[in-house]
N, C-alpha and C positions, 0 to 999 in steps of 0.2 A: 800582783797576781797575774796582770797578765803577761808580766814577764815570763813567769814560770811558767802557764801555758804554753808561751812563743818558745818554750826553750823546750817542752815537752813534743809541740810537732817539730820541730827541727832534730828532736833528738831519733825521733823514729825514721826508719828508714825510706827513701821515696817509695812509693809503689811502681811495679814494673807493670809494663803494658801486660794485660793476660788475653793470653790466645787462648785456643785450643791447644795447645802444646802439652799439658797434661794428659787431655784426652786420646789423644794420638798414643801416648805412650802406654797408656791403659787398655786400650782397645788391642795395639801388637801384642801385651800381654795374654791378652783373652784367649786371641787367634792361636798364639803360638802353644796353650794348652789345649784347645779346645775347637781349633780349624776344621779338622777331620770330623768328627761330629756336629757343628753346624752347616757344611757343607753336605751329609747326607739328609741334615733335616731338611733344607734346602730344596732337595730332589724330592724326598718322600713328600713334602708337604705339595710340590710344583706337579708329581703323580694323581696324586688324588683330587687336586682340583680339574685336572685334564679329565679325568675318570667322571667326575661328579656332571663334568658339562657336559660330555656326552649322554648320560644319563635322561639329564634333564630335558623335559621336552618343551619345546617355543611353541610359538602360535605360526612365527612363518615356516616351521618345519611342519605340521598337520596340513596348514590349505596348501605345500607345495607335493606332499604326500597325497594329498586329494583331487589335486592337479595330475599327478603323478598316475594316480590310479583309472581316474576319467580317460586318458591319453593309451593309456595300456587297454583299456576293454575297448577302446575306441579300433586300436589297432587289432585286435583280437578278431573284431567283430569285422575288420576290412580283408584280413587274411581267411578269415571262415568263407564272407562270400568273395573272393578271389578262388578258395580253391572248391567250393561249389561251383562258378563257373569253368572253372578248369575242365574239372569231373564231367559236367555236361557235353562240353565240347568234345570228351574221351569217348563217352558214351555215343555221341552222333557216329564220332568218326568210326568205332567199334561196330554199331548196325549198317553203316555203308559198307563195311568190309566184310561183313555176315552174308548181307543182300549179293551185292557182288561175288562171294564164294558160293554159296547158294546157285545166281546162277551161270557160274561158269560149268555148275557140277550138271545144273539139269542143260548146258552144250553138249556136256561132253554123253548124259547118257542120252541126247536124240542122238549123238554120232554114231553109238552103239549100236543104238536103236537102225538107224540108217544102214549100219553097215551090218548087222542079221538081215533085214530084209533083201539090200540088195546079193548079201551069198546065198538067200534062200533062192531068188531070181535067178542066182547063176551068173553074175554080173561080178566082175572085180569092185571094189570098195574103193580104191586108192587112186585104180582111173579116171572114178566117176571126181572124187576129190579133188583131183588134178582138175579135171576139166572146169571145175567151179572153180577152182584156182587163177585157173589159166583166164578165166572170163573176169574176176573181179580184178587181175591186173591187168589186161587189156582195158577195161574203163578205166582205171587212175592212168595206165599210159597214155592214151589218147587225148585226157586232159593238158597232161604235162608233158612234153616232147623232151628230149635230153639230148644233146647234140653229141654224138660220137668223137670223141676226143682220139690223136692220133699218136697211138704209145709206140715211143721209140722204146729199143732195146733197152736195158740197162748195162749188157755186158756188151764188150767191143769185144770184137773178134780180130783186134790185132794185138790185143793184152794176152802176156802169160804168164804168171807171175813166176813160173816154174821155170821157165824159159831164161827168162832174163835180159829177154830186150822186147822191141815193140811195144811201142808208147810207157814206157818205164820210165823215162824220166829220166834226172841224175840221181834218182836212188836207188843205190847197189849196196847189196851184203858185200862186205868186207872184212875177212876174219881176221882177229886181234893180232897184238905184236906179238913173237913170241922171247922167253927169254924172261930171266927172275923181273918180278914188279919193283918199282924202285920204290924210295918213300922209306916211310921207317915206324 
């Protein structure tokens, strides 16, 4: 009997190493009917999880949104009083310009004023003006002395440029060649 055993596994064939070699070949099967629709389910399935996660909200999305928002009212609240102080400083500079137009206006009406009375007097206006003139630049002269500076001429009286000599130089008009232009 155990002859015939022995002669029964020797009869059978060895077995061959098994890979995945089968599966390989199954698998290019699959592909080669059915590529192009795996391949969109692929995408559509790889769509909707990107979609799903945006959706979904984390915990360090809310306290950086909360962070987010603190930092914003923050800033909001630096620009408001930024530009309240701005406005203030508009406003100052606005009533010094007011005050100051105000009174250049009440100069100008005593000048007015000034200058009825003195043609009621019979008096020129513009004399008397001068002469106040003439007196408040005599005090700033008399502070400040200016030394008279001694201005030559600017023009020589041995230039003419019409003439054509008398400190001219070597530069003289000299009219062109005449005769066709060469060149091409």
């Amino acid at each position: 009997m155990e002859a015939e055993e022995n002669s029964d596994i020797r009869s059978t064939p060895a077995l061959k190493n098994q890979d995945f070699g089968f599966l390989q070949s199954n698998v290019a099967v699959i592909l080669a009917d059915y590529g192009w629709y795996l391949l969109c389910l692929c995408i559509g399935v790889y769509v909707v999880l990107q979609h799903l996660q945006k959706k979904r909200p984390r915990q360090d999305q809310s306290s950086t949104e909360e962070k987010d928002s603190v930092s914003v009212v923050r800033r909001q609240e630096a620009m408001e009083a930024a530009r309240k102080k701005m406005q203030e400083e508009l406003d100052a500079k606005a009533a010094l310009f007011l005050e100051r137009q105000h009174e250049l206006e009440e100069e100008k009406r005593q000048q007015k004023i000034e200058k009825w009375e003195s043609m009621k007097e019979g008096k020129s206006f513009k004399g008397s003006s001068r002469n106040t003139q003439q007196n408040s630049d005599e005090a700033s002269s008399s502070t400040v002395l200016k030394p008279k500076s001694d201005k030559k001429s600017l023009r020589s009286t041995d230039y003419n440029p019409l003439s054509g000599g008398g400190g001219g130089g070597s530069c003289a008009w000299r009219p062109g060649r005449r005769g066709p232009s060469s060149g091409g």
